[in-house]
C-alpha beads as a LAMMPS data file, in Angstrom:
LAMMPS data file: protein, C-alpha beads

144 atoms
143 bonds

1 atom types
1 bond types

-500.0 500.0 xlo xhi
-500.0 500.0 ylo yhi
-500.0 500.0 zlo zhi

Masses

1 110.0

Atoms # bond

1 1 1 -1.975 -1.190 -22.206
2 1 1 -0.874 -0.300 -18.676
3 1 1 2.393 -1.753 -17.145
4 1 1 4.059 -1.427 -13.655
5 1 1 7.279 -3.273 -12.595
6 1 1 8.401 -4.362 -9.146
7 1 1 11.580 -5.741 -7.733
8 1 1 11.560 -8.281 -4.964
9 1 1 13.287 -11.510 -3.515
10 1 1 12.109 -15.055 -4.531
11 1 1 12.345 -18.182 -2.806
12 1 1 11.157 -21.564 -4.674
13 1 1 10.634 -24.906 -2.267
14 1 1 13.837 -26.209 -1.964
15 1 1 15.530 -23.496 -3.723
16 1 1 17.703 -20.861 -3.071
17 1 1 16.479 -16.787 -2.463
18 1 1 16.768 -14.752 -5.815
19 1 1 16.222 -11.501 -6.888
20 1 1 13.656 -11.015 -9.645
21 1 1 11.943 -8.096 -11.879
22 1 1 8.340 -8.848 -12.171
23 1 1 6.644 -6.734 -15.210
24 1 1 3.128 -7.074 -15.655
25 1 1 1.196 -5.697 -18.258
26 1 1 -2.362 -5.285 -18.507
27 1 1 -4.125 -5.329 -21.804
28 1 1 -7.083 -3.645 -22.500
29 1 1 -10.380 -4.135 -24.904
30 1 1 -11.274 -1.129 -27.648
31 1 1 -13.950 -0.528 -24.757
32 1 1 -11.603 0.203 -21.758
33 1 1 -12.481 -3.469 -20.421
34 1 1 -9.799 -5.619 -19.112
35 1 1 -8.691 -8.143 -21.396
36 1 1 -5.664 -9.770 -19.803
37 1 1 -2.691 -9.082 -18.084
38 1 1 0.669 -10.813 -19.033
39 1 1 3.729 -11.225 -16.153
40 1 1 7.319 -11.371 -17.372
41 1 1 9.979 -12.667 -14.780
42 1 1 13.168 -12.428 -14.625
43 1 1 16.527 -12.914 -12.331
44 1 1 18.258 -9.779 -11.791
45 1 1 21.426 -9.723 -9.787
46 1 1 22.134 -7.722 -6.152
47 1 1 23.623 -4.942 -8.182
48 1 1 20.568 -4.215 -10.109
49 1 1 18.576 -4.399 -7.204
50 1 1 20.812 -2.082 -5.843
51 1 1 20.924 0.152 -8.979
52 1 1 17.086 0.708 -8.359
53 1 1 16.725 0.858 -5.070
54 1 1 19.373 4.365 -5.435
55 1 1 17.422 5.639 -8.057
56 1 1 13.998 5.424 -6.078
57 1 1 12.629 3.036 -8.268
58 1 1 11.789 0.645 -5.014
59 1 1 9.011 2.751 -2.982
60 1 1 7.559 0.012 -1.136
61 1 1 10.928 -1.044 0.387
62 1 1 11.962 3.173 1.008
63 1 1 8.368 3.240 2.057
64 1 1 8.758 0.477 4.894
65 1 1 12.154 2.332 5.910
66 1 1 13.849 -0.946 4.268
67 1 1 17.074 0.356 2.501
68 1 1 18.976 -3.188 2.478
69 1 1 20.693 -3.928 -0.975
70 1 1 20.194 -7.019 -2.799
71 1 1 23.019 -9.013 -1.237
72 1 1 21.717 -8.329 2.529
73 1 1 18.117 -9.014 1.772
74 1 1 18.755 -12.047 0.109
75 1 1 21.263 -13.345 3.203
76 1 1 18.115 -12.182 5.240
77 1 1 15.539 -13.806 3.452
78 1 1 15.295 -16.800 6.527
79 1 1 15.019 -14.219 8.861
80 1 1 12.615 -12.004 7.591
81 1 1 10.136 -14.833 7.073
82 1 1 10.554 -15.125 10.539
83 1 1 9.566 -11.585 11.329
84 1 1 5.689 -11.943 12.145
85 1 1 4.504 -8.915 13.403
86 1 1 3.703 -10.376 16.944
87 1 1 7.577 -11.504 17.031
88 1 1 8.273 -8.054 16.809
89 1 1 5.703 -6.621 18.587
90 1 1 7.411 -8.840 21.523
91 1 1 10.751 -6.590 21.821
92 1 1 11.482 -2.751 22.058
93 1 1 13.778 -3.164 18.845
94 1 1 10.792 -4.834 16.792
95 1 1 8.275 -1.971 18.348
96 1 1 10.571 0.359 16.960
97 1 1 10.251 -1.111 13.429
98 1 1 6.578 -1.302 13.874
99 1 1 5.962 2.431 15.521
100 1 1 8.191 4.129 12.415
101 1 1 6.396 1.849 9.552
102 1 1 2.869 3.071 10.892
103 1 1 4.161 6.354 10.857
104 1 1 5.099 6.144 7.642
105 1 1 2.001 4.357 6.442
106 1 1 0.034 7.533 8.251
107 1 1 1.776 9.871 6.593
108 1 1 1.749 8.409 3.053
109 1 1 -1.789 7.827 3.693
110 1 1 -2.998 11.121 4.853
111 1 1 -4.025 12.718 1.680
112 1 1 -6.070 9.568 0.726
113 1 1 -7.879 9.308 4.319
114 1 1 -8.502 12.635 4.300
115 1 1 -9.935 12.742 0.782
116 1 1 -11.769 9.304 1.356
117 1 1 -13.504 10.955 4.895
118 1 1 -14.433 14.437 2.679
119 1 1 -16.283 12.170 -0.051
120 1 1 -17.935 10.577 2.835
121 1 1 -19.368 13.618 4.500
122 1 1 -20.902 15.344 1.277
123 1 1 -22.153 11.749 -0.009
124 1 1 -23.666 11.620 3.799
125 1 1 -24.935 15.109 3.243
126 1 1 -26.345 14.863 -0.345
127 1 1 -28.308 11.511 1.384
128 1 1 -29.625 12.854 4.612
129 1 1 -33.484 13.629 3.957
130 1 1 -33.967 17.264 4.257
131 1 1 -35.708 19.230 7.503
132 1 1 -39.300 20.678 6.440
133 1 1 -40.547 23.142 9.119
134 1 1 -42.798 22.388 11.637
135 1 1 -46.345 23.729 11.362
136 1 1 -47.869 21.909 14.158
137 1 1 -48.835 23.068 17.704
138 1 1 -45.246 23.661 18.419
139 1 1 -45.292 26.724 15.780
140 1 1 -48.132 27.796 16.936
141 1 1 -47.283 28.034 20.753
142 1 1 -43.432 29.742 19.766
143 1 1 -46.310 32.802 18.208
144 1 1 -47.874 33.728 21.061

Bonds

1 1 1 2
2 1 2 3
3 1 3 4
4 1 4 5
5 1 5 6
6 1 6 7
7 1 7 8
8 1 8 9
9 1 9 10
10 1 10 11
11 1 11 12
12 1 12 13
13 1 13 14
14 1 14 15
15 1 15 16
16 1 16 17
17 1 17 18
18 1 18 19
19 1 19 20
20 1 20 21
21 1 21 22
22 1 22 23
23 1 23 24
24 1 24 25
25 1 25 26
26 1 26 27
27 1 27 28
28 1 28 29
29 1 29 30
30 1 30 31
31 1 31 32
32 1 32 33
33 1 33 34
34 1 34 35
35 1 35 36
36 1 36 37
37 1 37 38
38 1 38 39
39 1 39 40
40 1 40 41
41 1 41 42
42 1 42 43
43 1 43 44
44 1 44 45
45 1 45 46
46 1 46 47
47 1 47 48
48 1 48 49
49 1 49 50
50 1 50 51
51 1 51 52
52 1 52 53
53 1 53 54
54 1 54 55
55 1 55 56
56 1 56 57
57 1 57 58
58 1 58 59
59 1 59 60
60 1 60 61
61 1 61 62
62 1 62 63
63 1 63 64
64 1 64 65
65 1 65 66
66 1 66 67
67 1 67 68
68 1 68 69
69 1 69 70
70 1 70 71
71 1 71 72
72 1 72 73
73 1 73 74
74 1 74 75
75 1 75 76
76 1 76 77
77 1 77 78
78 1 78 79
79 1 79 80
80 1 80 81
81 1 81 82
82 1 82 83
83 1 83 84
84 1 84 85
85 1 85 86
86 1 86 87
87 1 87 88
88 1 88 89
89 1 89 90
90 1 90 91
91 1 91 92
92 1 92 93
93 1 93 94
94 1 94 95
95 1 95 96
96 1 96 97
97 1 97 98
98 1 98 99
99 1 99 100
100 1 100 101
101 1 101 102
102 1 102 103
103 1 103 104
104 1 104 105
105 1 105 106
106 1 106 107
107 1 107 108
108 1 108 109
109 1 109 110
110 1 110 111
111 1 111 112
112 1 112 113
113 1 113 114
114 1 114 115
115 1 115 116
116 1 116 117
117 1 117 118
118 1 118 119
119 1 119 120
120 1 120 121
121 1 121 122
122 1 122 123
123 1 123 124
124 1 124 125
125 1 125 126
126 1 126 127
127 1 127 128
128 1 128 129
129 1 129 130
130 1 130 131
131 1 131 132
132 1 132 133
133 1 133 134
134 1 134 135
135 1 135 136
136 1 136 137
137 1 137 138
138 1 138 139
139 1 139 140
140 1 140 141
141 1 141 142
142 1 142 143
143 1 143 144
């Protein structure tokens, strides 16, 4: 089977934010066919979270420019619900935070726009009906 693991904060109704380590792992038929996929959760403390997020293991938060440990993101966790994106959109300090994460979503998304747009051209070009020549008057007149 295929597995991936992510890190990320938790809040239940009524409860209080948490860490967790979600694993989920998918589980395939003798044919390649998804079968199932089977999540494993668990608390994991603001050290851990921490412990990952140094070795790199926590690309969506590096991604977004988010490098807060475990301990700030779970004092944050009101205010980051909060953060709609027209809340921030409504003050140069939110634009800011906007403007860098769709910079950083361009960039990390380059290589798969462009190679999305090149598939699109030659499927576009391996469509297109192809040009037969003319043998009408106009072929004639362009003789003479």
């Amino acid at each position: 089977g295929t597995q991936y693991q992510r890190q990320d904060r938790q809040e239940w109704p009524g409860g209080l934010p948490t860490l967790i380590e979600r694993r989920v792992r998918f589980v395939y038929t003798s044919q390649g066919q998804l079968w199932r996929h089977v999540t494993f959760i668990r608390r994991i403390t603001p050290q851990e979270f921490d412990a990952r997020l140094a070795s790199g293991a926590l690309e969506v938060q590096a991604f977004a420019g988010d490098l807060r440990g475990g301990a700030q993101l779970l004092t944050d966790m009101a205010a980051d619900r909060a953060a709609t994106m027209s809340r921030m959109a409504s003050c140069p300090a939110g634009r800011r935070r906007l403007s860098l994460l769709a910079a950083s979503v361009r960039h990390h998304f380059a290589p798969v726009i462009r190679e999305a747009c090149a598939r699109a051209v030659l499927e576009a070009a391996q469509s297109a009906p192809q040009q037969q020549p003319s043998h009408g008057a106009e072929a004639e007149g362009n003789l003479a």
